[in-house]
C-alpha positions in Angstrom: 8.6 -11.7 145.1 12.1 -13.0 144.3 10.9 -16.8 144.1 8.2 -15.3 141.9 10.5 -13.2 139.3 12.8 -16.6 139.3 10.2 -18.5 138.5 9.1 -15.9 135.5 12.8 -16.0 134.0 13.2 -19.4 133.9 9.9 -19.4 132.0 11.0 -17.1 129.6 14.6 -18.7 128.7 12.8 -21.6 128.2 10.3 -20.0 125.4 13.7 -18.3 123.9 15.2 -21.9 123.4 12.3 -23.5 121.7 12.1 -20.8 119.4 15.4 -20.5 118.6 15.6 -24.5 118.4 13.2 -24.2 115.9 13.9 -21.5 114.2 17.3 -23.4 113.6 15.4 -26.0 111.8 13.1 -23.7 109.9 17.1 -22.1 108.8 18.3 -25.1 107.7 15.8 -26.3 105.2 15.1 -23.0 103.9 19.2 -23.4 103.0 18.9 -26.7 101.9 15.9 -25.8 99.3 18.0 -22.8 98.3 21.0 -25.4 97.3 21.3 -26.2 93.4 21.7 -29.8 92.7 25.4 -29.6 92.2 25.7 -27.5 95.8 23.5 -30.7 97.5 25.6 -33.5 95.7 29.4 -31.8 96.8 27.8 -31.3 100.3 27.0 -34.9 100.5 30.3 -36.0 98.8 32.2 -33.8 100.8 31.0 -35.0 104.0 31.5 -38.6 103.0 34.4 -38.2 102.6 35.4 -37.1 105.6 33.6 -39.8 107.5 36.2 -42.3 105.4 39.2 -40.5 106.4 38.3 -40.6 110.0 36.9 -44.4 109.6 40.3 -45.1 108.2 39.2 -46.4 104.7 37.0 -49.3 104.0 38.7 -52.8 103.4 38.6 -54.4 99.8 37.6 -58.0 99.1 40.6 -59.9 97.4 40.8 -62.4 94.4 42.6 -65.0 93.7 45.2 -65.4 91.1 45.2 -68.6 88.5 49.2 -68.6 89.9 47.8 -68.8 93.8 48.3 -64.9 94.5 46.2 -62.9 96.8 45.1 -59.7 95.5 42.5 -57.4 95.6 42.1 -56.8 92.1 38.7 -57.7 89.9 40.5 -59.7 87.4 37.9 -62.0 85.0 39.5 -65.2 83.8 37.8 -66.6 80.5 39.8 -69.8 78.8 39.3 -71.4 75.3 40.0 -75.1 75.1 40.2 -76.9 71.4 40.3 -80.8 72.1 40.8 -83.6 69.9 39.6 -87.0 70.7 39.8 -90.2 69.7 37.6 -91.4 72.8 34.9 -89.2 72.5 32.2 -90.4 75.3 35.9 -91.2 78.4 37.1 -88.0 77.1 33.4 -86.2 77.9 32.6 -88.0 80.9 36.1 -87.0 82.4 35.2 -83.2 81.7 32.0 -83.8 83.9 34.0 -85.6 86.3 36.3 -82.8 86.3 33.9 -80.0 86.9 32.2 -82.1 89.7 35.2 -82.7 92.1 36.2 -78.4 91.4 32.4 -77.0 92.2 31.3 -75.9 88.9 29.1 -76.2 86.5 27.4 -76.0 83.0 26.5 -73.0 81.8 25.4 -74.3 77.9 26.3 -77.0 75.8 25.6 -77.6 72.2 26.6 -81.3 70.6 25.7 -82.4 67.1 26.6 -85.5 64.8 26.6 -89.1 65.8 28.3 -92.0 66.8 30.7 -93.4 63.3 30.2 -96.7 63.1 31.4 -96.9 59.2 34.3 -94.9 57.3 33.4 -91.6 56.3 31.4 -90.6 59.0 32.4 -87.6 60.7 31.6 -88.1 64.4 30.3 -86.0 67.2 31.4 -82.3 68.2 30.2 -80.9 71.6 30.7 -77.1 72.7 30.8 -76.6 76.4 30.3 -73.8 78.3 31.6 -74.1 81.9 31.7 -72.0 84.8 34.3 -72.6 87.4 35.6 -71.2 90.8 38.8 -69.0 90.6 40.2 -71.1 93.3 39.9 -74.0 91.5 40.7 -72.9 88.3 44.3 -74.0 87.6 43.5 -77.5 89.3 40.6 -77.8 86.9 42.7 -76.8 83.6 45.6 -79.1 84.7 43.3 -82.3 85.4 41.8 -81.8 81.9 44.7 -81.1 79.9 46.5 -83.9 81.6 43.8 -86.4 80.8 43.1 -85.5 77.3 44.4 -84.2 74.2 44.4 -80.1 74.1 44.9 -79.3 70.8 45.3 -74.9 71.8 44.4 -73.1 74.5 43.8 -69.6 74.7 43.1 -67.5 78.1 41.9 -63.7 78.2 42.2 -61.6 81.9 39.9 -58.3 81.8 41.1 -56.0 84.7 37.7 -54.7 85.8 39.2 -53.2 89.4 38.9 -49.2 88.3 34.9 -49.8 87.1 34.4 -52.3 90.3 35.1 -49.7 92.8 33.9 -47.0 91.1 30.8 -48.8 91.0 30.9 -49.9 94.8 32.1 -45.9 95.5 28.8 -44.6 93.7 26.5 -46.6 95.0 28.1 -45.8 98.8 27.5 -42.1 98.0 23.7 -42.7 96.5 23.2 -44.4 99.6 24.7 -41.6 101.5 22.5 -39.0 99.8 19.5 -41.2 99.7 19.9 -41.4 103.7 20.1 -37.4 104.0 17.3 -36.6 101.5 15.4 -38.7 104.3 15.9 -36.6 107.0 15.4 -33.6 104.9 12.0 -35.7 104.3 11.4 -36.1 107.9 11.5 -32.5 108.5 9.9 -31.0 105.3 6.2 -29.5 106.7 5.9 -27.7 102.7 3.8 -29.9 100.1 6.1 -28.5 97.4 9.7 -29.7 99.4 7.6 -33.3 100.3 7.0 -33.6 96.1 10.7 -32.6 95.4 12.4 -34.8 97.6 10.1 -37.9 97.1 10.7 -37.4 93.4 14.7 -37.2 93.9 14.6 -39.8 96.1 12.9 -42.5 93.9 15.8 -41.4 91.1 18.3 -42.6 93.3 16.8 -45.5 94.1 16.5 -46.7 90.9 20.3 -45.6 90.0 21.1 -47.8 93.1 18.9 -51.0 91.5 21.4 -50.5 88.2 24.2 -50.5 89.7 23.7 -52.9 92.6 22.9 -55.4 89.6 25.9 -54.2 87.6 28.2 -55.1 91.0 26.6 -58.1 91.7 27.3 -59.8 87.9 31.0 -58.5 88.1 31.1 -60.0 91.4 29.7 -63.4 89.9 32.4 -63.2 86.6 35.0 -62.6 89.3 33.9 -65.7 91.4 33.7 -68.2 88.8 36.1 -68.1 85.4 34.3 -69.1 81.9 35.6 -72.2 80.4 34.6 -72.6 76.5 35.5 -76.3 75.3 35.3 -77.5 71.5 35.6 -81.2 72.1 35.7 -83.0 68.4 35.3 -86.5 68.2 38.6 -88.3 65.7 37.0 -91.1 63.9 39.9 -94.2 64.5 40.1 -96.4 61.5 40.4 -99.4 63.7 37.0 -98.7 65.3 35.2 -97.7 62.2 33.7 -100.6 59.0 34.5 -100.5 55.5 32.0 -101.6 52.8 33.2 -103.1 49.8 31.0 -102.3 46.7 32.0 -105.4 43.5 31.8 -103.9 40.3 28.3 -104.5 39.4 27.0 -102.5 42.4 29.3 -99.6 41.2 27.4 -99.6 38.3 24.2 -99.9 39.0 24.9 -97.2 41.5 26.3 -94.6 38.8 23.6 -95.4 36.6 21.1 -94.9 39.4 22.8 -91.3 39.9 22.8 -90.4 36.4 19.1 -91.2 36.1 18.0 -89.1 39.1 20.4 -86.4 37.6 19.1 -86.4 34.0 15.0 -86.7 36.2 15.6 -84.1 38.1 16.6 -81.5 35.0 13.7 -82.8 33.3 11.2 -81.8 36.4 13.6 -78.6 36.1 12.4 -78.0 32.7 8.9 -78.5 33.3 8.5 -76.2 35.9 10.4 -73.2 34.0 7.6 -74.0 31.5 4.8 -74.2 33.1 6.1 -71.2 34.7 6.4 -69.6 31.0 2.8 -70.4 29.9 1.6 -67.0 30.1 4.5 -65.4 28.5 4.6 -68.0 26.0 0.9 -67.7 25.6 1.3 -63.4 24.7 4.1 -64.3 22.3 2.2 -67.0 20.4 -0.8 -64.4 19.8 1.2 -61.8 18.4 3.3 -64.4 16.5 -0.1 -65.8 14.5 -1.2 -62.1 14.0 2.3 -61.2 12.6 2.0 -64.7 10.5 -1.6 -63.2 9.0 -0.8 -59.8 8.3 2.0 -61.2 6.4 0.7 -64.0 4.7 -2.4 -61.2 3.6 0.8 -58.7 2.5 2.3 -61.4 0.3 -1.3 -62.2 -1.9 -2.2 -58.7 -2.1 1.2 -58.4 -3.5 0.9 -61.1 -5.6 -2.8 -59.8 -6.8 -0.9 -56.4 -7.6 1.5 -58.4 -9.9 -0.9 -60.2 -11.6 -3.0 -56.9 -12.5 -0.1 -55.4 -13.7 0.9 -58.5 -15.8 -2.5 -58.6 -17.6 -2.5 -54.8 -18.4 0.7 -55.3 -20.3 -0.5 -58.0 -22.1 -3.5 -56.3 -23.1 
């Protein structure tokens, strides 16, 4: 009888637990769907926070300085370059050279004019777009202006450490939240909660896609520095020809330019007439109508006169 009531209680606290267990669960997503979206967020941020504390804090990535300095600021380099040259194609395959030996590369370039080969031409211009490593930067800047002639220089740092982190802290607590919407997805039995959740959860993800992109190019500016060149090619007087013109050539070229002056406001003045035909056509009717009612005013006039005249004489 004893072995038998034993057997009966154990039974019985048993049942108790797995009802309770569950009712637990039943508890805390009927709390969590009773949460407003502010509650749910501070809960999560809250919590996160703690776990931080007790990790410690997260390490930072560092940066290096133009000047050789650690730190673990997002600073962006971007340098402006204005060079003069008088060997255009050394001065240009030096720059290549350059960006070769310090890992970079070209981002765009854009070159235009040609070659002088006789006085007055005005040579060739190239704008360069480079991208190089911050850890190479001051090596790459020295080498160039070293090896050519740097007419200015201008360099601009952007200090993007408060919008980097704040970036990297965001997306940690999406992920955080994302994670815990999960397991309130895991244990959601309602069609209504499953809808809910799914729904918030595929917001988040695509806040996480923007801002994971927006980390990963302030991550790229931070790794490699933007280098603009304007290179402009000096035409050399010793490199260029000079052609001399004798006098008849002068002449016949003045004359030449006066004639295709004086032709082309000639086919100037043909086209703003042809362009006036209709116009002129309107104005040349009304002009022969004015031209007849007049001449028709002066000999009825003149019939008037010559009435009057041979009454008197009668």
């Amino acid at each position: 009888m004893k072995k038998i009531l034993a057997i009966c209680m154990a039974v019985l606290m048993l049942v108790c637990g797995m009802v309770s267990c569950g009712a637990s669960k039943e508890d805390s997503m009927a709390d969590y769907d009773y949460l407003t979206e502010e509650e749910k967020y501070e809960e999560i941020v809250t919590e996160d926070a703690m776990s931080e504390e007790e990790a410690g804090g997260s390490a930072t990535d560092t940066n290096i300085l133009v000047s050789g300095v650690d730190t673990d600021r997002k600073l962006i380099y971007s340098v402006f370059l204005e060079i003069s040259s008088q060997q255009y194609d050394k001065d240009r395959a030096m720059i290549m050279q350059s960006l070769n030996q310090y890992g970079g590369y070209i981002s765009s370039e854009y070159t235009y004019g040609t070659k002088p080969e006789n006085s007055g031409d005005d040579g060739r211009n190239s704008s360069l777009c480079l991208r190089v490593p911050i850890e190479n930067l001051e090596q790459f800047l020295a080498m160039i202006e070293d090896g050519s002639n740097v007419i200015s220089r201008q360099m601009d740092v952007y200090d993007t450490t408060e919008y980097y982190f704040d970036t990297e802290s965001r997306i940690e607590l999406l992920e955080t939240r994302y994670d815990k919407l999960n397991g309130y997805l895991q244990e959601a039995t309602s069609m209504e909660d499953i809808i809910t959740l799914e729904q918030e959860m595929s917001d988040i993800l695509y806040q996480l896609d923007e801002l994971k992109g927006t980390k990963r190019g302030l991550d790229d500016k931070v790794a490699y520095s933007t280098v603009e060149i304007e290179l402009y090619e000096v035409v050399n007087a010793s490199d260029v020809e000079y052609k001399s013109e004798n006098l008849g050539t002068r002449i016949k070229n003045a004359l030449t330019v006066t004639f295709r002056g004086v032709l082309s406001f000639l086919e100037g003045l043909l086209v703003v007439l042809i362009a006036a035909l209709p116009v002129l056509a309107v104005l040349g009717g009304i002009a022969i109508v004015v031209v007849v009612i007049i001449k028709q005013s002066i000999r009825i006039s003149r019939k008037r006169k010559a009435r009057k005249q041979n009454t008197k004489n009668q």
